[in-house]
C-alpha positions in Angstrom: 52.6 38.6 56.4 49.1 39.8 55.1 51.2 40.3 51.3 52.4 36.7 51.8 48.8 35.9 51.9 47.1 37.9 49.7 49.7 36.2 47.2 49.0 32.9 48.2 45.3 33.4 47.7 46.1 34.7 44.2 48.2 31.6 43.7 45.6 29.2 44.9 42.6 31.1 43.0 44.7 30.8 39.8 45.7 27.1 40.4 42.0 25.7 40.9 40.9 27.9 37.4 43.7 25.8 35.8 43.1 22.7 37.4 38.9 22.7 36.5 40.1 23.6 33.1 41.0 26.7 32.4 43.6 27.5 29.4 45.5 24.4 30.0 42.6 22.4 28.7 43.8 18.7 28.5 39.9 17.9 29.9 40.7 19.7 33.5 38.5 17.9 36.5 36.2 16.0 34.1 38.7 13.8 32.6 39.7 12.1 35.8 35.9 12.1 37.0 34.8 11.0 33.9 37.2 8.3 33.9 36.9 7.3 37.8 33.1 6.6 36.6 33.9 4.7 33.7 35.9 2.3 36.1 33.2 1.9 38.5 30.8 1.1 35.6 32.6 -1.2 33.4 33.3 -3.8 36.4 30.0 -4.9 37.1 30.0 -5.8 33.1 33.4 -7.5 34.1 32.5 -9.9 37.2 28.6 -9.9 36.5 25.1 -8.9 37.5 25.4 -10.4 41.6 24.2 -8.3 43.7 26.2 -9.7 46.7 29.3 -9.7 44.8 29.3 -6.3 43.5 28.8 -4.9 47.2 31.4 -7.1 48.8 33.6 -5.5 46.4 32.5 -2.5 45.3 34.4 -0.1 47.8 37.3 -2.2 46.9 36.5 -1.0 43.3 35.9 2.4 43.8 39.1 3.1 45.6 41.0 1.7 42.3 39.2 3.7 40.1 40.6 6.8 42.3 43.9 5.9 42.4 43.4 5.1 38.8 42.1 8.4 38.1 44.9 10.4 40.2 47.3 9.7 37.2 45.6 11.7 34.8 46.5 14.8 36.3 50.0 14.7 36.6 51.3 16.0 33.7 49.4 19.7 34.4 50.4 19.8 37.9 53.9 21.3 38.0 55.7 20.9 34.7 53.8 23.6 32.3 54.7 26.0 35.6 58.5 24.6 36.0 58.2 25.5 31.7 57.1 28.8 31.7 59.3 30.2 34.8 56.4 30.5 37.5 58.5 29.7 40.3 61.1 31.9 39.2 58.8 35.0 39.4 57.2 33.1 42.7 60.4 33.3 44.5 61.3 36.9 43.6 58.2 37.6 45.3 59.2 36.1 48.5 57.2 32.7 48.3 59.0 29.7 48.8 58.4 26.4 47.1 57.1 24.6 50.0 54.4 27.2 50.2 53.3 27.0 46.5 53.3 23.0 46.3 51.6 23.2 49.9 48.6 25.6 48.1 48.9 23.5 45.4 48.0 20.7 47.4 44.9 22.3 48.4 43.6 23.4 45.0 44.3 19.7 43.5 42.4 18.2 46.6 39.5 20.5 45.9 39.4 20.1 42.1 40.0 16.2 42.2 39.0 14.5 45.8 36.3 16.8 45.6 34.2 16.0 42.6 35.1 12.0 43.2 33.6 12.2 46.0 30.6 13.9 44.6 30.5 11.2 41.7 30.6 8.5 44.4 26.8 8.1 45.1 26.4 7.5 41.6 29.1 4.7 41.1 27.8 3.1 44.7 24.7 2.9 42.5 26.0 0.3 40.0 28.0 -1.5 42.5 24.6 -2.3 44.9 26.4 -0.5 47.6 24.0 0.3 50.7 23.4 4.0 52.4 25.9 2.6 55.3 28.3 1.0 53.2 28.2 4.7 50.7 28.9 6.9 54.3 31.4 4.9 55.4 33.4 5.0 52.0 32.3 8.9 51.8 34.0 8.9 55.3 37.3 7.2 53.8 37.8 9.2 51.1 37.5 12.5 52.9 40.6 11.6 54.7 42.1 9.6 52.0 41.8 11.8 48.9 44.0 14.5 50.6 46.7 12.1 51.2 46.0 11.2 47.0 46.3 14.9 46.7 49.4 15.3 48.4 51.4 12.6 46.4 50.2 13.0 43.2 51.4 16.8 43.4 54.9 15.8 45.1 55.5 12.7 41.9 54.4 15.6 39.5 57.3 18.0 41.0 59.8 15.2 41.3 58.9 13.9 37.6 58.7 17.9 36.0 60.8 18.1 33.1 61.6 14.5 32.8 61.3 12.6 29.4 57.8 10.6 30.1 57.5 12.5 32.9 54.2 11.5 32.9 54.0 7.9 32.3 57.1 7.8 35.1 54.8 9.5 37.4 52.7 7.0 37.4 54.7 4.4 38.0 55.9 6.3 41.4 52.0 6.7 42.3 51.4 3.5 41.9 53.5 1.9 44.8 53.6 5.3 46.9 49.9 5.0 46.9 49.4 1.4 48.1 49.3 2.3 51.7 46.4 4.6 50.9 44.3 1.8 48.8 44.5 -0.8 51.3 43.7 1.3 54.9 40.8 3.1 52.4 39.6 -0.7 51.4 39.4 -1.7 54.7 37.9 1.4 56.6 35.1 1.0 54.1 34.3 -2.6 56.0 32.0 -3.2 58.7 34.0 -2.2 61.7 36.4 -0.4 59.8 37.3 2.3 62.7 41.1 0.7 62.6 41.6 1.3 59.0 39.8 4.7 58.9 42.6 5.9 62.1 45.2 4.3 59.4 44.0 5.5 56.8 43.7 9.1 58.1 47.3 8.7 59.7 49.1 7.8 56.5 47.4 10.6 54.4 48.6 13.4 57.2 52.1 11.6 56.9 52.1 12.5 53.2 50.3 16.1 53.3 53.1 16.9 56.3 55.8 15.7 53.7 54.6 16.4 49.9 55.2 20.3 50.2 58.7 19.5 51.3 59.7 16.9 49.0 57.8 18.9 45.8 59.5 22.4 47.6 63.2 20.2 47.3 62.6 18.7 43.4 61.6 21.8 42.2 64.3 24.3 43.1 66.4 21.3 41.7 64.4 21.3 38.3 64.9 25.3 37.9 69.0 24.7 39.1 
């Protein structure tokens, strides 16, 4: 048991190196982040300078710009790993799929959900969002992003070595993600306990399930 561990720790200290950029480049964390503040900034160019506007919409806003910003990612998740025979050496070592894409999981959370929600403050800056409206959208996506997590990683197994993988995996986001947007949209309202409890609730759902599903498509990919 402590060997499992010790070489799941080695699997999840490798995966956040690549994942904040490491030697599979292709911009690591700071694309995504960089582009999830690029959304928030362009829109108040787009609908104008109201300041009433901007914060009846704002948290609206930012959760698109996340989900927006999930897709960049996908392509690094799984496939250069399925390429270069990861798994394979993985499961001669006694770790299972499930257990990988579950770590996995973790390290995309922390390298993606993480730093969005550090970038936040600054984009509830250009949408005239107030200190409540900023902690209640803080709150949403600390229970939403893992569910973003969970999903993008599961698409990025199911879509590994696919022809447009990528642009196909985010097509699947899109939809799979809906749920997500609209409970993280809503908890962000005054008196948005209900959605938070959904929100929370579907992003468990698609942790509990995403190391499963990922675990399934990739021991299909290396079959």
């Amino acid at each position: 048991m402590t060997r499992t561990l010790r070489q799941l720790w080695l699997v999840f200290a490798r995966d956040c190196a690549l994942l904040l950029g490491g030697s599979r480049g292709r911009g690591g964390a700071t694309l995504p982040l960089l582009f999830f503040l690029a959304v928030a900034m362009l829109y108040p160019f787009a609908v104008g300078p109201d300041a009433r506007l901007l914060a009846r919409t704002g948290a609206g806003v930012i959760w698109v710009a996340a989900l927006l910003a999930a897709i960049l990612p996908l392509d690094r998740l799984v496939e250069p790993d399925v390429e270069s025979g990861f798994f394979d050496q993985w499961a001669l070592r006694g770790l299972s799929e499930e257990a990988v894409m579950l770590v996995r999981i973790l390290a995309h959370w922390l390298c993606f959900g993480m730093p969005l929600m550090a970038a936040t403050p600054i984009a509830a800056g250009w949408l005239s969002l107030d200190g409540d409206q900023l902690l209640r959208l803080e709150i949403g996506l600390l229970a939403g992003t893992p569910g973003l997590a969970a999903i993008g990683v599961m698409i990025a197994a199911i879509t590994a070595g696919l022809r447009a993988g990528a642009a196909l995996g985010g097509l699947l986001l899109i939809p799979l993600a809906v749920p997500l947007l609209i409970f993280g949209a809503g908890s962000s309202a005054p008196g948005g306990a209900d959605g938070l409890a959904l929100l929370a609730a579907a992003s468990l759902v698609a942790v509990a399930i995403a190391p499963f599903a990922a675990g399934a498509a990739i021991r299909a990919a290396r079959e």
